[in-house]
C-alpha positions as CSV (number, residue, x, y, z in Angstrom):
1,X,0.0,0.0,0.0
2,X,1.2,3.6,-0.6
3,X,0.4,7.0,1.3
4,X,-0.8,10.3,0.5
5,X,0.4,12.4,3.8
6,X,-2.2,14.7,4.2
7,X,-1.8,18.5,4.8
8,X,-1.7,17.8,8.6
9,X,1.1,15.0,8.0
10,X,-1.2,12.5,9.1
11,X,-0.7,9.4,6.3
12,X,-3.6,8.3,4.7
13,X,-3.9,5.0,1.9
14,X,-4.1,6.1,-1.7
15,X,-7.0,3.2,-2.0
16,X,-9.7,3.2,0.6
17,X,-12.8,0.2,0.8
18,X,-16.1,2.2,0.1
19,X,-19.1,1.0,2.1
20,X,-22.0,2.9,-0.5
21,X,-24.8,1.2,-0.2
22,X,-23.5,-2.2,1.1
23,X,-26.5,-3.5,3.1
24,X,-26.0,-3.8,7.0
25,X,-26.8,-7.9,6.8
26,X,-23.3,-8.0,4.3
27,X,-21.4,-5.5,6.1
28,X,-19.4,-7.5,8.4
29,X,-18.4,-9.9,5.8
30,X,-17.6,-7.6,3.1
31,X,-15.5,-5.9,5.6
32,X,-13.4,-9.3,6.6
33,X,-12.8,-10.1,3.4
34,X,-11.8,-6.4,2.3
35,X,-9.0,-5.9,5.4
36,X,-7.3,-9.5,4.4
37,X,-7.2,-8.6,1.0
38,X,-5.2,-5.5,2.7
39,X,-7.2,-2.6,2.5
40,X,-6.9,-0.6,5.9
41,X,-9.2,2.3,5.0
42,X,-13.0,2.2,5.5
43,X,-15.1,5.0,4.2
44,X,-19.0,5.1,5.3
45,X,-21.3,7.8,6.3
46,X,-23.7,8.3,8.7
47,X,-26.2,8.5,5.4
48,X,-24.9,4.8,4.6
49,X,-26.7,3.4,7.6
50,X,-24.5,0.8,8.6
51,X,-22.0,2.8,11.2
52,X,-23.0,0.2,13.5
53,X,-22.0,-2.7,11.4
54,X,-18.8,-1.6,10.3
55,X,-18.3,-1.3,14.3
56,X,-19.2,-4.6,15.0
57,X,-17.0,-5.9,12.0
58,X,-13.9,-3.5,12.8
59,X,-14.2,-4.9,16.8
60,X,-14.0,-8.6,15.4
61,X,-10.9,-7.9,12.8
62,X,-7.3,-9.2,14.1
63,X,-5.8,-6.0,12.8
64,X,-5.1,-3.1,15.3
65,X,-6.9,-0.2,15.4
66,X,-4.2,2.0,14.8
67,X,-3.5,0.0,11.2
68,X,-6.9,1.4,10.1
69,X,-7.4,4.8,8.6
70,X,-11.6,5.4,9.5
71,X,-13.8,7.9,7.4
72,X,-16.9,8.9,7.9
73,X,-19.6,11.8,7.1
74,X,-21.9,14.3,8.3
75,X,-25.2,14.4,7.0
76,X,-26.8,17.7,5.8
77,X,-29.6,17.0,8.5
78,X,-27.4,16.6,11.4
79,X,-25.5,20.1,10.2
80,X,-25.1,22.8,12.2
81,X,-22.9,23.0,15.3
82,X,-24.6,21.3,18.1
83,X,-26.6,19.1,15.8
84,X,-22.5,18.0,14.4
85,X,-21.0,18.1,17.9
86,X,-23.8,15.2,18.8
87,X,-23.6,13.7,15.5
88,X,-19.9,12.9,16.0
89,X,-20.6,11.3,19.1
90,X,-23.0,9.1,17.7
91,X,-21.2,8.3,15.1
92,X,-18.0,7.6,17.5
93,X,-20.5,4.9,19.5
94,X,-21.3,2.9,16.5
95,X,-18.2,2.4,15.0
96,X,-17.0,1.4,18.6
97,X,-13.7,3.9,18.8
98,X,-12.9,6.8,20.4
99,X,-11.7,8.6,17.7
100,X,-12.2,8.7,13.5
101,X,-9.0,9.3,11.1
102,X,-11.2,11.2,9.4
103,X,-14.6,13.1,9.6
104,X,-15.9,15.0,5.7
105,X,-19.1,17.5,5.9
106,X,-21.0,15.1,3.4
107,X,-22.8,18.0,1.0
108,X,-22.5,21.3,0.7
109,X,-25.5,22.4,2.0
110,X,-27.2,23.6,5.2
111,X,-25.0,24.8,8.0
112,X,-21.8,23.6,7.5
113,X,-20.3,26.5,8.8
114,X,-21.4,25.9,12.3
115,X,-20.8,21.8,11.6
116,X,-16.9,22.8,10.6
117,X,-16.7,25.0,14.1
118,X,-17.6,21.6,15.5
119,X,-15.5,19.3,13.8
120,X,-12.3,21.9,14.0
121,X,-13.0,21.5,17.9
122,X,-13.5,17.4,17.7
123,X,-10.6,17.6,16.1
124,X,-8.6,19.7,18.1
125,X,-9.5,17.4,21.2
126,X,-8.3,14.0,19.5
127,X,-11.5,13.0,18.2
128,X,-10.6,13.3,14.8
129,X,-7.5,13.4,12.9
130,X,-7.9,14.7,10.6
131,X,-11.3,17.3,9.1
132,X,-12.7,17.9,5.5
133,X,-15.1,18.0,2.9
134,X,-17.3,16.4,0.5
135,X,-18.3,17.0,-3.0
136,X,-17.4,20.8,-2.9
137,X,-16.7,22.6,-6.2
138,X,-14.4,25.2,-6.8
139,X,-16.7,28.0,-5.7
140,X,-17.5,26.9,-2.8
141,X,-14.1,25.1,-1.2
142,X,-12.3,28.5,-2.3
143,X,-14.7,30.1,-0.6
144,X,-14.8,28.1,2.8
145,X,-10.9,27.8,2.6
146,X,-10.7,31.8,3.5
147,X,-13.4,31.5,6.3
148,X,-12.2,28.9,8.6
149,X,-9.4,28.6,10.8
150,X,-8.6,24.7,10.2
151,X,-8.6,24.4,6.3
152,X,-9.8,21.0,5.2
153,X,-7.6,18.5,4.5
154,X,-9.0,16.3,2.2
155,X,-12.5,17.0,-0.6
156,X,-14.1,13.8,-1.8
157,X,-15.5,14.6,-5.3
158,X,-16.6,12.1,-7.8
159,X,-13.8,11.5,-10.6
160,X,-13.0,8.8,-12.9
161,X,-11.9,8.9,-16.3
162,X,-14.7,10.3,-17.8
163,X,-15.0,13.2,-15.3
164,X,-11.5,13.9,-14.2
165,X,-11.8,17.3,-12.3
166,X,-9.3,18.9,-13.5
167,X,-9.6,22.3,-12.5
168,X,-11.0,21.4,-9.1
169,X,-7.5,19.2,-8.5
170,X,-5.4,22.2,-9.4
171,X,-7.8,24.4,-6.8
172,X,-7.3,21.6,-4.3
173,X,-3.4,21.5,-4.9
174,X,-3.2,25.9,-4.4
175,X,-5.2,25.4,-1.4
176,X,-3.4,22.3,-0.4
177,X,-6.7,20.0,0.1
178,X,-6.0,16.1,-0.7
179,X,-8.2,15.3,-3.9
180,X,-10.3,11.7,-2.8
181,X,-12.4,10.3,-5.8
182,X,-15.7,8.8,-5.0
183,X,-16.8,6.5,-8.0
184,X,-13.7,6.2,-9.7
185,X,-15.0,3.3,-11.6
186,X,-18.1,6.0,-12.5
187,X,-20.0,2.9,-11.8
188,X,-19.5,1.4,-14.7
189,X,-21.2,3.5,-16.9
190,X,-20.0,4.6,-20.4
191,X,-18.8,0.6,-20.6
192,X,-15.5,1.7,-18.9
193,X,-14.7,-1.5,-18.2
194,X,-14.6,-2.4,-21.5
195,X,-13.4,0.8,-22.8
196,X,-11.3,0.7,-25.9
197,X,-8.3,2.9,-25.1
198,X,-8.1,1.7,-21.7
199,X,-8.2,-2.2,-22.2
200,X,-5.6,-1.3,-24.6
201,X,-3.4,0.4,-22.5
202,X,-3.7,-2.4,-20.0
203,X,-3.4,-5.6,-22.5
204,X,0.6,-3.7,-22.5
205,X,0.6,-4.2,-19.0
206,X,-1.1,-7.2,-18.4
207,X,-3.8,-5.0,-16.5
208,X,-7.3,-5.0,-16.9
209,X,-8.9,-1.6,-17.8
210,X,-10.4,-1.1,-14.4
211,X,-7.0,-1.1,-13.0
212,X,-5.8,1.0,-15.8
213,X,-8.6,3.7,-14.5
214,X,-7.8,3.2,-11.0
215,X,-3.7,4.0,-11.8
216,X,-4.7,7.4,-14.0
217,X,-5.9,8.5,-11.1
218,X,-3.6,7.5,-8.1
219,X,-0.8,8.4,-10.8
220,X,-1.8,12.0,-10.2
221,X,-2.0,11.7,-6.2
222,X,-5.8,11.3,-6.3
223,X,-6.8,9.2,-3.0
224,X,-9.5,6.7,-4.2
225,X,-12.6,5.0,-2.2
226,X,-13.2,1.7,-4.3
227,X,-16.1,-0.3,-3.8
228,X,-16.9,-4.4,-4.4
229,X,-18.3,-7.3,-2.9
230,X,-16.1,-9.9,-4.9
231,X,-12.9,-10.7,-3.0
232,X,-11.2,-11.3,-6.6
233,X,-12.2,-7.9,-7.2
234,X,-11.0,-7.0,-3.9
235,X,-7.7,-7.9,-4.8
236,X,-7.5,-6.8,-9.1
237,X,-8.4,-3.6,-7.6
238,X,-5.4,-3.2,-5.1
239,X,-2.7,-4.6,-7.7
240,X,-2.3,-1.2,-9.0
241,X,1.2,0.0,-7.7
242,X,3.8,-2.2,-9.9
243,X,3.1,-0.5,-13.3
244,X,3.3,3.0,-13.9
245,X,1.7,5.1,-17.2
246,X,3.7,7.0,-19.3
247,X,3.2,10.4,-20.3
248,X,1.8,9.7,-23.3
249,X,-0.7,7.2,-22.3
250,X,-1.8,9.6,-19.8
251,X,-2.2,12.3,-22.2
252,X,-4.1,9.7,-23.9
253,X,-6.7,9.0,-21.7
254,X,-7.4,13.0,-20.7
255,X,-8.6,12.7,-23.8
256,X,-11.8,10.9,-22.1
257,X,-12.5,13.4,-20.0
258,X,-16.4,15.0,-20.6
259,X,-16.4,17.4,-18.2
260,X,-19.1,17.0,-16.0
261,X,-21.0,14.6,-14.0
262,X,-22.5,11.3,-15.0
263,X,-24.6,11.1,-11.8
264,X,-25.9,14.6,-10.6
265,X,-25.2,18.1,-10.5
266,X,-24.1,19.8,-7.3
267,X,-25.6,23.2,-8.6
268,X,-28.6,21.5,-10.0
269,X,-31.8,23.1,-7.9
270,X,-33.6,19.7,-8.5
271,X,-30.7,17.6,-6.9
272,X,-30.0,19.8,-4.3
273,X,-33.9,19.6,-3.5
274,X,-33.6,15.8,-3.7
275,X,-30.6,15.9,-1.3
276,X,-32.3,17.8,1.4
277,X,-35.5,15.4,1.1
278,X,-35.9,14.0,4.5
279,X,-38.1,11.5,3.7
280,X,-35.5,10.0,1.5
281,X,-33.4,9.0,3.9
282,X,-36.0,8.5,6.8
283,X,-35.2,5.6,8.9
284,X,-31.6,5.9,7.5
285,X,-29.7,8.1,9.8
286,X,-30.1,9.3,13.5
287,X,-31.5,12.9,13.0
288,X,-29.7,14.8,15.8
289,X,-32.7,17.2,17.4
């Protein structure tokens, strides 16, 4: 496994084992298999509902605490700063530790101005080690980046070959935010599995164009969060740090890039009204009062 060191110099894995939508009745399994495969970070949310699971499989693993880099989120619900301060707490309790390697304001929306004042103070008390964002643009992380006192130290935005984020990485790099990529794989879509250019590049390599995907990325200092059920996958997705691109081929497969989302748009009124729908996520998430 390699590092990114973070802005804090706290280390954190360039691949991380996302939790999205794994159900809580496969959580603890899903989560063996990932840490033998040798994954040590976990990335969930408190919008994942299954905190509690990944508690119950982290207090039954045979690797130390301390080996494992935690992540986790703050719903727009629970935002605000005494709505966050409990949040962490509750969050804390169901994944059975004391503290979190790192806690991300999940959306850009609602209070997260008091919810930062909160997690700068979690953090500055050993609760967390280490404070970001989520899914913050441009505008908006330049923005909260002259405002606080703690700048974050990590923004998870989706980015995979087809959206690479370009301008957003060289923002993150001025204001020296770690870029994480949620959805790396894009989920699939546009057949990037299969994708010409890519299995190309990777038949040279004896790769597969998933791992090709996974290296343009990490190749560039991007942390990933990479999600699968299938230990086989587990492990094709973690054999990504004995080949190296060249220039050209990376050049090459910029050349992919289409500029924006292939899920949903952050400055989209309709999503952001979708994303602050409660009764989506009723029953999902403890909604601090």
């Amino acid at each position: 496994m390699e590092y990114k060191t973070l802005s804090n110099g706290i280390a954190m894995p360039l691949i991380g084992f996302g939790t999205y939508q794994i159900s809580p009745e496969h959580c603890r399994q899903v989560i063996q298999d990932a840490i033998t495969v040798g994954y040590r970070a976990i990335d969930t949310a408190q919008s994942y509902a299954n905190e509690k699971e990944i508690g119950e499989a982290l207090a039954a693993s045979p690797v130390d605490r301390h080996e494992l880099f935690l992540t986790s989120k703050i719903w727009v619900h629970n935002a605000g700063y005494e709505k966050t301060k409990k949040s962490i707490d509750r969050s804390l309790e169901k994944l059975q530790t004391d503290y979190l390697d790192l806690m991300l304001i999940h959306q850009p929306f609602g209070d997260y101005y008091g919810s930062w004042r909160a997690m700068e103070e979690a953090y500055r008390e050993g609760k967390l080690r280490a404070i970001g964002v989520s899914n913050f643009y441009p505008d908006r992380l330049v923005d909260f980046c002259h405002y606080v006192e703690i700048k974050p130290m990590v923004n998870q935005v989706e980015t995979h070959v087809f959206f690479q984020q370009q301008e957003a990485h060289a923002f993150m790099n001025r204001y020296n935010v770690t870029h994480e990529a949620w959805a790396p794989f894009a989920e699939g879509k546009n057949h990037l599995f299969t994708q010409p250019l890519l299995t190309s590049i990777g038949n040279r390599y004896g790769k597969t164009a998933a791992q090709v995907a996974l290296r343009f990325l990490v190749q560039q200092g991007i942390v990933l969060v990479v999600k699968s059920t299938h230990k086989d996958r587990m492990e094709q997705n973690m054999q990504i740090f004995d080949f190296s691109l060249s220039h050209e081929e990376m050049e090459a497969i910029r050349g992919l890039d289409r500029g924006k989302s292939l899920f949903f748009s952050h400055t989209d009124g309709k999503t952001v009204e979708s994303l602050l729908d409660l009764k989506r996520y009723e029953g999902k998430i403890d909604r601090i009062l």
